[in-house]
MIMAR-496009 format. One record per residue: residue number from 1; residue in three letters; y negated, x negated, z of N, C-alpha, C in turn. Coordinates in steps of 0.001 Angstrom, whole numbers, plus 500000, padded with zeros to 6 digits. Atoms other than C-alpha are relative to their C-alpha. Layout:
! residues N
+-----+------+--------+--------+--------+--------+--------+--------+--------+--------+--------+
! seq ! type !    n.Y !    n.X !    n.Z !   ca.Y !   ca.X !   ca.Z !    c.Y !    c.X !    c.Z !
+-----+------+--------+--------+--------+--------+--------+--------+--------+--------+--------+
! NUM !  ALA !      Y !      X !      Z !      Y !      X !      Z !      Y !      X !      Z !
...
+-----+------+--------+--------+--------+--------+--------+--------+--------+--------+--------+
END
This chain:
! residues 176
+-----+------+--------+--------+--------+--------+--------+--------+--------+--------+--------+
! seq ! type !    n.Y !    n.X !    n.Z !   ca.Y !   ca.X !   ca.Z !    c.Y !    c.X !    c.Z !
+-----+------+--------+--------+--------+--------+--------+--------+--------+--------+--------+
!   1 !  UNK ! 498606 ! 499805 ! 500335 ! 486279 ! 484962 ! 509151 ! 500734 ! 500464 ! 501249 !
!   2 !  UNK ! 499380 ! 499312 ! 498909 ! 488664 ! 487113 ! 511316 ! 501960 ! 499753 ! 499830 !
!   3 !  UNK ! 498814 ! 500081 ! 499552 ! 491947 ! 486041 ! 512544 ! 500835 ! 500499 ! 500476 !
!   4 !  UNK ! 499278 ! 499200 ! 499209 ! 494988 ! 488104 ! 513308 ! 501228 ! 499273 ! 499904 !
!   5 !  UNK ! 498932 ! 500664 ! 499869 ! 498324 ! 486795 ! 514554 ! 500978 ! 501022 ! 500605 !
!   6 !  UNK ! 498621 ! 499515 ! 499891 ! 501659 ! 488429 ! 515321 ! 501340 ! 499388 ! 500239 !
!   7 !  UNK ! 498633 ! 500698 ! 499769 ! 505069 ! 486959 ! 516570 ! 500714 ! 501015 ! 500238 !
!   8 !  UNK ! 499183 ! 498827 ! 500369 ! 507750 ! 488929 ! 515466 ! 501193 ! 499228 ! 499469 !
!   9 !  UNK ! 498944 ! 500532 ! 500966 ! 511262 ! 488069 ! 515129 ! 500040 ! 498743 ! 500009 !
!  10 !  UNK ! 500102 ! 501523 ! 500201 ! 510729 ! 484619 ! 516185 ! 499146 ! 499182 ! 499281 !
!  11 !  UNK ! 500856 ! 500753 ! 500707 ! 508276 ! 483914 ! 513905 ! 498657 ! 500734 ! 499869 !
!  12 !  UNK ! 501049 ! 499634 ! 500049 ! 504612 ! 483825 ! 513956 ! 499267 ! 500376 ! 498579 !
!  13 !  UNK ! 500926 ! 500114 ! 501060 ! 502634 ! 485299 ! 511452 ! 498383 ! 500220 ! 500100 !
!  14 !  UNK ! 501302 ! 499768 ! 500285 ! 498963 ! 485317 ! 510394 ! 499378 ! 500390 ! 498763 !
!  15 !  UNK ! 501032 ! 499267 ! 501380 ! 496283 ! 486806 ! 508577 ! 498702 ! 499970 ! 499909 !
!  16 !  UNK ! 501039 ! 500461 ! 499770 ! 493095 ! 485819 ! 507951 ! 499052 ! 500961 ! 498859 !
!  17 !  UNK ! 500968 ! 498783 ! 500562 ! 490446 ! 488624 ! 506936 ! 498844 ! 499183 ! 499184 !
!  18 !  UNK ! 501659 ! 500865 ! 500081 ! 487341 ! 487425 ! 504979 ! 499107 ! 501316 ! 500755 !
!  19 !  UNK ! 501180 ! 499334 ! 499131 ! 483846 ! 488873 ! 506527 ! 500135 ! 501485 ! 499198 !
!  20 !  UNK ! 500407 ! 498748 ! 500686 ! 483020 ! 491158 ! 503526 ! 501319 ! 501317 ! 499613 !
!  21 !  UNK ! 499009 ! 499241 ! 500033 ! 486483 ! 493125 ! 503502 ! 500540 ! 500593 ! 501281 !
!  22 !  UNK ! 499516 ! 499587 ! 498391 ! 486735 ! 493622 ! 507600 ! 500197 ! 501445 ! 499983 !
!  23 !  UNK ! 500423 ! 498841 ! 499700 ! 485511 ! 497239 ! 507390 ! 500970 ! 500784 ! 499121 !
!  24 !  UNK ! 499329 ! 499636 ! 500817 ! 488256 ! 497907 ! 504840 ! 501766 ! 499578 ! 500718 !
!  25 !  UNK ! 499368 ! 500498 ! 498531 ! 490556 ! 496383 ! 507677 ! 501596 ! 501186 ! 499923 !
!  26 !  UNK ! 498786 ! 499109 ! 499677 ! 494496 ! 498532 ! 507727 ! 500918 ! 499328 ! 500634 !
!  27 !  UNK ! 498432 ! 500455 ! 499105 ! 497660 ! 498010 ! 510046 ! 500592 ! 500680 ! 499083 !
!  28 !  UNK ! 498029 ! 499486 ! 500293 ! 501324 ! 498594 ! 508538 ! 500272 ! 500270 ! 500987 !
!  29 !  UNK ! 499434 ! 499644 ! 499260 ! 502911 ! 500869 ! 510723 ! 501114 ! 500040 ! 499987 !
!  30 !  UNK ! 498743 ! 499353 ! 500258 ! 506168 ! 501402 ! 509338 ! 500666 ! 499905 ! 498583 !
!  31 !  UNK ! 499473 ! 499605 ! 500968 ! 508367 ! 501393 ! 506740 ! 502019 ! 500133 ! 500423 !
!  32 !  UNK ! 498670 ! 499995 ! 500040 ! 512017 ! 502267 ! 506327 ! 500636 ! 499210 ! 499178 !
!  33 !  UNK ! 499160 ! 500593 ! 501255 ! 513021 ! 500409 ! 503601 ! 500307 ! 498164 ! 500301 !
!  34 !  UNK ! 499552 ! 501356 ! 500297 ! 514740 ! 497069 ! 503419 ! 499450 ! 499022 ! 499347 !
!  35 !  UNK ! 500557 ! 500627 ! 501060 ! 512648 ! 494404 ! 502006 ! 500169 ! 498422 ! 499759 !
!  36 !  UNK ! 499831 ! 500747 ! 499877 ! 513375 ! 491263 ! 500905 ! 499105 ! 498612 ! 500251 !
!  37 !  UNK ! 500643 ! 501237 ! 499152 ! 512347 ! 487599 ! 502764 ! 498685 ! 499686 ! 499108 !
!  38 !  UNK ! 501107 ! 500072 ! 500580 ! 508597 ! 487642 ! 502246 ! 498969 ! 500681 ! 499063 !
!  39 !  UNK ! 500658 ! 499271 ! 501318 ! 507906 ! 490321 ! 500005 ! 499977 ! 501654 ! 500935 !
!  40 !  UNK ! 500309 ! 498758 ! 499204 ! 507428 ! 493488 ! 503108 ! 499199 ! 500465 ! 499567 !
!  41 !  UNK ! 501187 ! 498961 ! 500449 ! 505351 ! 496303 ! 502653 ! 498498 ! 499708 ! 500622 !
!  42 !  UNK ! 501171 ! 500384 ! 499804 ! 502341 ! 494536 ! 504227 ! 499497 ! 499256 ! 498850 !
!  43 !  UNK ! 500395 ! 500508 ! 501545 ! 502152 ! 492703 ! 501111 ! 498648 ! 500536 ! 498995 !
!  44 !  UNK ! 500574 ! 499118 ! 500822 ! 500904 ! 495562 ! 499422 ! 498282 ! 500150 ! 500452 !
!  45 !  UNK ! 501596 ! 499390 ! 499720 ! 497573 ! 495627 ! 501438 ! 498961 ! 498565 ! 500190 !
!  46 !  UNK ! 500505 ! 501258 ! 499778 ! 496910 ! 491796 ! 501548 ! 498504 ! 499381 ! 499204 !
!  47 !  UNK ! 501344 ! 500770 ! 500949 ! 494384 ! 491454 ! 498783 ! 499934 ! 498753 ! 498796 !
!  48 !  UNK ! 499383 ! 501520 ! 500447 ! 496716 ! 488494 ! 497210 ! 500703 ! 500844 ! 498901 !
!  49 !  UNK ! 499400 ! 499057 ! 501425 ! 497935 ! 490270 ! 493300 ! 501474 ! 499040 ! 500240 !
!  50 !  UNK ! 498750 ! 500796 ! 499678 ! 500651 ! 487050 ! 493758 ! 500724 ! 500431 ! 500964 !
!  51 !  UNK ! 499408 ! 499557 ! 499091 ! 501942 ! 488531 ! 496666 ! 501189 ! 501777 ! 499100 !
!  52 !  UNK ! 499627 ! 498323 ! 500316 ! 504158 ! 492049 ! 496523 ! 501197 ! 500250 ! 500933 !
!  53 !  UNK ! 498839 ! 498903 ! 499425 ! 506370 ! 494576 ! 498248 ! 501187 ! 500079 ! 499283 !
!  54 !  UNK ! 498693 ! 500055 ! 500796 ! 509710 ! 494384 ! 496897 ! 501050 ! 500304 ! 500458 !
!  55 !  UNK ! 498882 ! 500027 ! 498664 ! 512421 ! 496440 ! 498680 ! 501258 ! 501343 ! 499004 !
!  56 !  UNK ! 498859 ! 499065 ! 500296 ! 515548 ! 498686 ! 498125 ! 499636 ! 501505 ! 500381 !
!  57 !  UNK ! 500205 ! 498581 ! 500048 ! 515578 ! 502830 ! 498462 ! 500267 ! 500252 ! 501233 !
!  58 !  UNK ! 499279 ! 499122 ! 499208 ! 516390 ! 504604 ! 501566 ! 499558 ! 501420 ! 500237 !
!  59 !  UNK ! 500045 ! 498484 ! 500671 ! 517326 ! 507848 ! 501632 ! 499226 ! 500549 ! 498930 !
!  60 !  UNK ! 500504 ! 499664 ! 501078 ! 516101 ! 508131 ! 498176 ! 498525 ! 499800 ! 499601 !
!  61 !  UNK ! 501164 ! 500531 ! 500288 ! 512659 ! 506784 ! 498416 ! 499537 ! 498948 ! 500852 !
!  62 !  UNK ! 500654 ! 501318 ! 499709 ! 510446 ! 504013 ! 499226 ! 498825 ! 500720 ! 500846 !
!  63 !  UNK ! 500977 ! 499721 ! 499436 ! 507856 ! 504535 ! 501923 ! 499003 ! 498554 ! 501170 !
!  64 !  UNK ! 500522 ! 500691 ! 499095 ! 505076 ! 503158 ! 504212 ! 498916 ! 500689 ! 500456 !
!  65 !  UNK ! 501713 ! 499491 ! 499080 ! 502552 ! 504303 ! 506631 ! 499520 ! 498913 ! 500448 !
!  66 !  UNK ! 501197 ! 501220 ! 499506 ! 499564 ! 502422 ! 507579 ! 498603 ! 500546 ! 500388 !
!  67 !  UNK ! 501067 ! 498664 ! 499153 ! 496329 ! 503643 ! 509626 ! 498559 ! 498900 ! 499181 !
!  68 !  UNK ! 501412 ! 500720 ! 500016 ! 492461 ! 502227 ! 508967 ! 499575 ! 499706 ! 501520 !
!  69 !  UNK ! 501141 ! 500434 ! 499199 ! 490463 ! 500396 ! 511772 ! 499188 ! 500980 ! 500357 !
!  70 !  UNK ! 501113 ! 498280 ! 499566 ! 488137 ! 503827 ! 511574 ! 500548 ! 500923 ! 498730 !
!  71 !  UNK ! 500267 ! 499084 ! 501372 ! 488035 ! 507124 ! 509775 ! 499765 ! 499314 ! 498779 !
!  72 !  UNK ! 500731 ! 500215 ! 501553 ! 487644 ! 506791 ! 505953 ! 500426 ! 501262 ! 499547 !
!  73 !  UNK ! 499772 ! 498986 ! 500796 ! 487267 ! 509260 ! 503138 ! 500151 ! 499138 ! 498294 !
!  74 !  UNK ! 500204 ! 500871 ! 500905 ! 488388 ! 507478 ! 500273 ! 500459 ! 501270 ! 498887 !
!  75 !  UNK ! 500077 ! 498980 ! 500926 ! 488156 ! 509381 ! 496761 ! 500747 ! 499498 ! 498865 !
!  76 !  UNK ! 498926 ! 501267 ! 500838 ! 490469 ! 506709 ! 494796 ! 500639 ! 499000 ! 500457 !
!  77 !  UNK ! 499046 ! 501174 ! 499585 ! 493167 ! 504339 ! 495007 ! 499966 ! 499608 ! 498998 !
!  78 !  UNK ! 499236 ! 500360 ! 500932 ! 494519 ! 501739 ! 492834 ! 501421 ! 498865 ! 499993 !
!  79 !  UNK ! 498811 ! 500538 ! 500531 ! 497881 ! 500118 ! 492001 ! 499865 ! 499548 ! 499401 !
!  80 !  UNK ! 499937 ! 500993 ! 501121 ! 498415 ! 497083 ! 490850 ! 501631 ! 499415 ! 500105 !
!  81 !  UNK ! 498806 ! 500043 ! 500283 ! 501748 ! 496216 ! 489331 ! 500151 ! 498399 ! 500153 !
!  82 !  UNK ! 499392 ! 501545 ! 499566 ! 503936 ! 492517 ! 490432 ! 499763 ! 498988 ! 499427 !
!  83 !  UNK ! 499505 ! 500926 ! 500345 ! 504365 ! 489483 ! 489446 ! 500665 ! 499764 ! 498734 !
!  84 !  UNK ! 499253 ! 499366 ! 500973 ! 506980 ! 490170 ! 487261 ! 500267 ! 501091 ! 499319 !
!  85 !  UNK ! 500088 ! 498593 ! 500611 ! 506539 ! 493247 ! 486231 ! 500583 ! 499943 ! 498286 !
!  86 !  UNK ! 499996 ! 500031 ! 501099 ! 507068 ! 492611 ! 482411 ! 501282 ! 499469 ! 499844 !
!  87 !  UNK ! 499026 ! 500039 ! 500052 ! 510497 ! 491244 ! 482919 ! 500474 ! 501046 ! 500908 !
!  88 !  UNK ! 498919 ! 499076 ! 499574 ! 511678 ! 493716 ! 485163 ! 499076 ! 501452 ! 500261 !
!  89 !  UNK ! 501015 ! 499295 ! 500026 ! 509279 ! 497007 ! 484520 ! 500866 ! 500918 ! 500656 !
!  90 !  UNK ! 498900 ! 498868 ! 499379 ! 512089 ! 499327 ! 485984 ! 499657 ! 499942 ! 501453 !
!  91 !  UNK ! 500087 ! 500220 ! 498844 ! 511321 ! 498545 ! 488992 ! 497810 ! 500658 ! 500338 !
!  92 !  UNK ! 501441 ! 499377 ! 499610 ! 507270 ! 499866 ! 489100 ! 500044 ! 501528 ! 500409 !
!  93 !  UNK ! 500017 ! 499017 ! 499657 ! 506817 ! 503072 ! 490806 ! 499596 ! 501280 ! 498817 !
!  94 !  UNK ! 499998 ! 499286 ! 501213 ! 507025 ! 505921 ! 488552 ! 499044 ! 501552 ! 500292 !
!  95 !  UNK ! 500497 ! 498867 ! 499403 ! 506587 ! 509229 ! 490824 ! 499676 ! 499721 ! 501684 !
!  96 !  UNK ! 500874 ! 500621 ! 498316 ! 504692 ! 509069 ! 494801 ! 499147 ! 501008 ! 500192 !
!  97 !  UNK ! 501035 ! 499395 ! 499489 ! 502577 ! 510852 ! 496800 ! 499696 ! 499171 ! 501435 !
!  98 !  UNK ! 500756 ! 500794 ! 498962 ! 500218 ! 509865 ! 498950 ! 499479 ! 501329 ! 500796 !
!  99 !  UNK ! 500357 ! 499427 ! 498836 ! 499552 ! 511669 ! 502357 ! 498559 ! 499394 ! 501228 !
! 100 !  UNK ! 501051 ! 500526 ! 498807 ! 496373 ! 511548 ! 505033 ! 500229 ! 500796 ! 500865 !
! 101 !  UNK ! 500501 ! 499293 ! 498972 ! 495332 ! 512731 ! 508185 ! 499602 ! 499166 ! 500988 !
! 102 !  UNK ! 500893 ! 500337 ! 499445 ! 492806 ! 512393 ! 510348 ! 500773 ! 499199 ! 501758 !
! 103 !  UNK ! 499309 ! 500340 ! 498534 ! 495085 ! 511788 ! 514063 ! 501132 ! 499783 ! 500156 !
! 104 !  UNK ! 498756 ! 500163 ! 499982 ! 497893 ! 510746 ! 514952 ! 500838 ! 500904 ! 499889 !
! 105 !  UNK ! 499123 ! 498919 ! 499321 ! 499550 ! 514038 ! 516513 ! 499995 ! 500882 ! 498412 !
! 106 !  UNK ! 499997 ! 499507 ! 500950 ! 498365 ! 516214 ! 513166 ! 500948 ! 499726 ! 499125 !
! 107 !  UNK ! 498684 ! 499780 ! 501147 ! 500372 ! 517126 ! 510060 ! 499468 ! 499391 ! 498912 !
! 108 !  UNK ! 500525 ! 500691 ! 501086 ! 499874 ! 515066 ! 506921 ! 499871 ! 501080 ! 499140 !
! 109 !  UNK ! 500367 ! 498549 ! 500903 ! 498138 ! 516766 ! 504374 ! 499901 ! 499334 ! 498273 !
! 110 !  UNK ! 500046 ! 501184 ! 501543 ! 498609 ! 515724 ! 500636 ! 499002 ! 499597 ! 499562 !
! 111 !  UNK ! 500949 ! 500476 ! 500966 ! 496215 ! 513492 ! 498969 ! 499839 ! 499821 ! 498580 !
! 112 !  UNK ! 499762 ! 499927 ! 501594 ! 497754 ! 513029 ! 495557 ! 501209 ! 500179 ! 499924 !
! 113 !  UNK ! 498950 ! 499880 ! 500641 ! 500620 ! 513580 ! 493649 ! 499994 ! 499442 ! 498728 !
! 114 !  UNK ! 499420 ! 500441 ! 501362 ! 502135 ! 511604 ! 490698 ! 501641 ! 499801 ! 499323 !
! 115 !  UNK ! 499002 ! 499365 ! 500144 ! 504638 ! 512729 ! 488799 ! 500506 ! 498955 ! 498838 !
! 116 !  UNK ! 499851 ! 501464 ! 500397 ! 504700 ! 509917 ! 485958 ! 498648 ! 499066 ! 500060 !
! 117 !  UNK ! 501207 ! 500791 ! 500182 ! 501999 ! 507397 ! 486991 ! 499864 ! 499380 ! 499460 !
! 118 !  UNK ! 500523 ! 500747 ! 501456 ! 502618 ! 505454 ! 483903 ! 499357 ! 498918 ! 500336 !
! 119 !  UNK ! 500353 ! 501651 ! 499802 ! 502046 ! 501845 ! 485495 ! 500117 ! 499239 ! 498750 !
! 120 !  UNK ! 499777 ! 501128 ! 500892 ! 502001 ! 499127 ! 482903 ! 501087 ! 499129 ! 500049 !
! 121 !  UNK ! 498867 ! 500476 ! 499390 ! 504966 ! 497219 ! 482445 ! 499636 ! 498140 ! 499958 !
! 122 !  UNK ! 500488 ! 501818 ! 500292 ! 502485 ! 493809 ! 481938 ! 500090 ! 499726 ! 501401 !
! 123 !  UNK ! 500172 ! 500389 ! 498603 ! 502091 ! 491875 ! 485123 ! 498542 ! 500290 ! 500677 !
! 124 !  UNK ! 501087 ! 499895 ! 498958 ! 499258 ! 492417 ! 487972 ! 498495 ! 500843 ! 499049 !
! 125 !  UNK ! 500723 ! 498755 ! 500437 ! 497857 ! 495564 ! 485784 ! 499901 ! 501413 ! 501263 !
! 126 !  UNK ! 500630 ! 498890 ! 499248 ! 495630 ! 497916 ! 487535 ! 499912 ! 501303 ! 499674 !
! 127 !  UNK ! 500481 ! 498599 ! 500564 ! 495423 ! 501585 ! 487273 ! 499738 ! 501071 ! 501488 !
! 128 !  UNK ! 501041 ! 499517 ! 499261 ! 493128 ! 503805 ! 489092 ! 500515 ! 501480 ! 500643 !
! 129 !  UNK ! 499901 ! 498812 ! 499920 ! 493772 ! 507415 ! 490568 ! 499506 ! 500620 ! 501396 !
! 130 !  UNK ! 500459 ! 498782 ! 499178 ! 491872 ! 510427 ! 492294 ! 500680 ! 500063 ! 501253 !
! 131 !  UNK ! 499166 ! 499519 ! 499117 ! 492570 ! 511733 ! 495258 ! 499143 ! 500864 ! 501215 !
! 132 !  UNK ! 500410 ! 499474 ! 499525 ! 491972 ! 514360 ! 497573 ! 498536 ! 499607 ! 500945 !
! 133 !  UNK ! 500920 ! 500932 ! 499047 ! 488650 ! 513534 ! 499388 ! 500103 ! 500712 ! 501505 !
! 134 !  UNK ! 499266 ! 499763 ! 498374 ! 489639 ! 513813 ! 503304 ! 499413 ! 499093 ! 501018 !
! 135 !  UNK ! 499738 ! 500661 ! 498879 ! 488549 ! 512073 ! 506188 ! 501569 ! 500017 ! 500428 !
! 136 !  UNK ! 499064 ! 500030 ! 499166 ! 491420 ! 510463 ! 507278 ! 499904 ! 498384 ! 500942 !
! 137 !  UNK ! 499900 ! 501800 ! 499443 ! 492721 ! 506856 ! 509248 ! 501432 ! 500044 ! 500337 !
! 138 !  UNK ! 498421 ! 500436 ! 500452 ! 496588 ! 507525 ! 508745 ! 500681 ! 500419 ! 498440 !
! 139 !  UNK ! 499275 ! 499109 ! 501241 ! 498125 ! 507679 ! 505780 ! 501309 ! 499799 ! 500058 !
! 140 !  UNK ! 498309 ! 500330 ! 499929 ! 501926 ! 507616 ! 504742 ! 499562 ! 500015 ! 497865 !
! 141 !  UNK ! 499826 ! 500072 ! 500997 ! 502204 ! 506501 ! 500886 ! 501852 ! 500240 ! 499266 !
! 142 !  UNK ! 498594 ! 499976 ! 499960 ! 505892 ! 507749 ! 499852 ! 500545 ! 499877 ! 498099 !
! 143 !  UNK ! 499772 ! 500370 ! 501756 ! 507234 ! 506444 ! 496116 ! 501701 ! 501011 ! 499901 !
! 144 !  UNK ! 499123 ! 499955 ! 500371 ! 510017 ! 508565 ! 494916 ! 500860 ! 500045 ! 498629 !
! 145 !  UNK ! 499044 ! 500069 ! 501577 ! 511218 ! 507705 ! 491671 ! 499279 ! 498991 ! 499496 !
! 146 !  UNK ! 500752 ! 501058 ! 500378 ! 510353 ! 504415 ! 490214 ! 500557 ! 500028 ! 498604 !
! 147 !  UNK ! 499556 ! 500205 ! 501642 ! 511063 ! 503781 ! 486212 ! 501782 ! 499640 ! 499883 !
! 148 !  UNK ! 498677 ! 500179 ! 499739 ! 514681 ! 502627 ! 486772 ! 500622 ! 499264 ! 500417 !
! 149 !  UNK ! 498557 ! 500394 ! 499127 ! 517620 ! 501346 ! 488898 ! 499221 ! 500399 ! 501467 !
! 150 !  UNK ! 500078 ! 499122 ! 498506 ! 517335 ! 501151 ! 493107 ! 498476 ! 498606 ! 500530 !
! 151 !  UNK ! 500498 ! 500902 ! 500032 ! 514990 ! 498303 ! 493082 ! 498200 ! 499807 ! 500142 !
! 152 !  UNK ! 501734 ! 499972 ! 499775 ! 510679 ! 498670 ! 493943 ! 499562 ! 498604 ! 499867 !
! 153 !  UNK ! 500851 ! 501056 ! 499497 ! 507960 ! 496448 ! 493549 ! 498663 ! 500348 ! 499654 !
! 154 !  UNK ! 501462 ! 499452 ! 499928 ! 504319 ! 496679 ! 494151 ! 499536 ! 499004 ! 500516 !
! 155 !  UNK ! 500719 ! 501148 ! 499265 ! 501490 ! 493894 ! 494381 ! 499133 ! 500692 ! 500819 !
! 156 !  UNK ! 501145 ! 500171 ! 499471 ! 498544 ! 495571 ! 495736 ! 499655 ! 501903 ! 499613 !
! 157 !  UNK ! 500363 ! 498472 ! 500380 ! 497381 ! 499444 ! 496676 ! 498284 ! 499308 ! 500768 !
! 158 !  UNK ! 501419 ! 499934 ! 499475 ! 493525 ! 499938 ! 497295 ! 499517 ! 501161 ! 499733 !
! 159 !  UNK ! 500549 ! 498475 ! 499825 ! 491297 ! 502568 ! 498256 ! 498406 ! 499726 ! 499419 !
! 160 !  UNK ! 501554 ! 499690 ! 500293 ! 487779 ! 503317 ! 496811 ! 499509 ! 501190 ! 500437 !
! 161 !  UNK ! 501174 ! 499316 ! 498685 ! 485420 ! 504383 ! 499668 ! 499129 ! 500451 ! 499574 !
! 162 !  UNK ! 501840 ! 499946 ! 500646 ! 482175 ! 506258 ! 498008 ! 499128 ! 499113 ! 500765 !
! 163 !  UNK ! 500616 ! 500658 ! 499274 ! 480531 ! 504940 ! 500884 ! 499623 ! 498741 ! 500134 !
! 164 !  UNK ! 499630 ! 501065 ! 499978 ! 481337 ! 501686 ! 500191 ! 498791 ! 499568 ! 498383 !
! 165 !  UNK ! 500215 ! 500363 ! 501520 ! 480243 ! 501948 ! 496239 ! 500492 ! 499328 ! 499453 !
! 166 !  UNK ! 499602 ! 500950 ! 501003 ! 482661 ! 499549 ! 495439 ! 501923 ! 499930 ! 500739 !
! 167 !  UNK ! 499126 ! 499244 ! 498891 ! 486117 ! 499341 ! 496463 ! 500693 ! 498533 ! 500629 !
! 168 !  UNK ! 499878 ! 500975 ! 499075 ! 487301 ! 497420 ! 499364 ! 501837 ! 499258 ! 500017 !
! 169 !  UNK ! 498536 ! 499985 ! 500031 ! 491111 ! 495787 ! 499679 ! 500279 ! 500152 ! 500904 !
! 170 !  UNK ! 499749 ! 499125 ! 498424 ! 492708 ! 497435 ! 502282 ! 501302 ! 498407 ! 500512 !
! 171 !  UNK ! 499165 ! 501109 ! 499360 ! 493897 ! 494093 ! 504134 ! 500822 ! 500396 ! 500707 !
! 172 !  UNK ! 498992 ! 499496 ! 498937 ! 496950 ! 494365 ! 506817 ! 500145 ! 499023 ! 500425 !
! 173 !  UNK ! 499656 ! 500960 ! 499192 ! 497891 ! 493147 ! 509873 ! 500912 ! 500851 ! 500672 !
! 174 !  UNK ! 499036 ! 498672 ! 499766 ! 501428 ! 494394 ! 511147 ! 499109 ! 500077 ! 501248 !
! 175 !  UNK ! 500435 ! 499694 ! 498254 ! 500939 ! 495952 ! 514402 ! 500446 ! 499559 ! 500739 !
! 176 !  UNK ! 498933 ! 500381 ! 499109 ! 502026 ! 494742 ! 517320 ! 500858 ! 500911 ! 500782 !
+-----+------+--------+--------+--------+--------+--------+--------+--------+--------+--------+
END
């Protein structure tokens, strides 16, 4: 078991990896968006469906970048919808694209596009989608248009690695 810790803001946090998910390993780099106490965009990569991202719009969309531990070429993601989702379905991401690239300095290059991704409005429902196959180890995931009002939420994104044959949960640990 692998231990990561962070003090931020006065307060320490931790994160505790299991063995068989290390290699599936992501930092949160960033987000712009406002999120409320406990529910940040690291959420989204924890591996915990109870958990979720839950934040307000800025400048008209919801975003987050986050890098891998190493290169990957992953050939699928999936989204899994909140907690609540079924009382408040307006709030699940509607339209998004997802961006890679291989280095920091480089230009992101699109991985997918969804225009209605047609989430479920039940709770901690999964749905699967393609995506460019790329070596990369940054991505930027950017949501702009969620089902309705100003309001996001998202339990859990994951990537499916061929390499892998199965797919891994892309854990997080912010950065320091």
């Amino acid at each position: 078991m692998l231990i990561f810790s962070n003090f931020k803001d006065g307060i320490s946090y931790t994160w505790t990896l299991r063995p068989e998910f290390y290699e599936g390993n992501y930092y949160a780099l960033t987000s712009p968006n406002t999120a409320f106490e406990g529910e940040g965009y690291e959420k989204i990569f924890d591996g915990k469906k109870e958990t979720k991202w839950c934040c307000n719009k800025k400048d008209n969309e919801w975003s987050v970048e986050f890098m891998s531990k190493k290169p990957i070429t992953p050939t699928m993601y999936t989204l899994t919808t909140a907690n609540d989702s079924k009382e408040f379905s307006g709030r699940n991401p509607k339209k998004w694209k997802l961006y890679g690239k291989l280095n920091d300095g480089d230009n992101w290059t699109l991985l997918d596009s969804q225009n209605d991704g047609a989430l479920s409005a039940d709770n901690y429902q999964k749905k699967s989608f393609s995506c460019r196959e790329m070596k990369c180890q940054y991505f930027n995931f950017v949501i702009s248009e969620i089902v309705s009002g100003d309001l996001m939420q998202l339990s859990e994104f994951e990537f499916d690695l061929p390499s892998m044959h199965r797919t891994y949960h892309t854990h997080c640990q912010s950065r320091p």
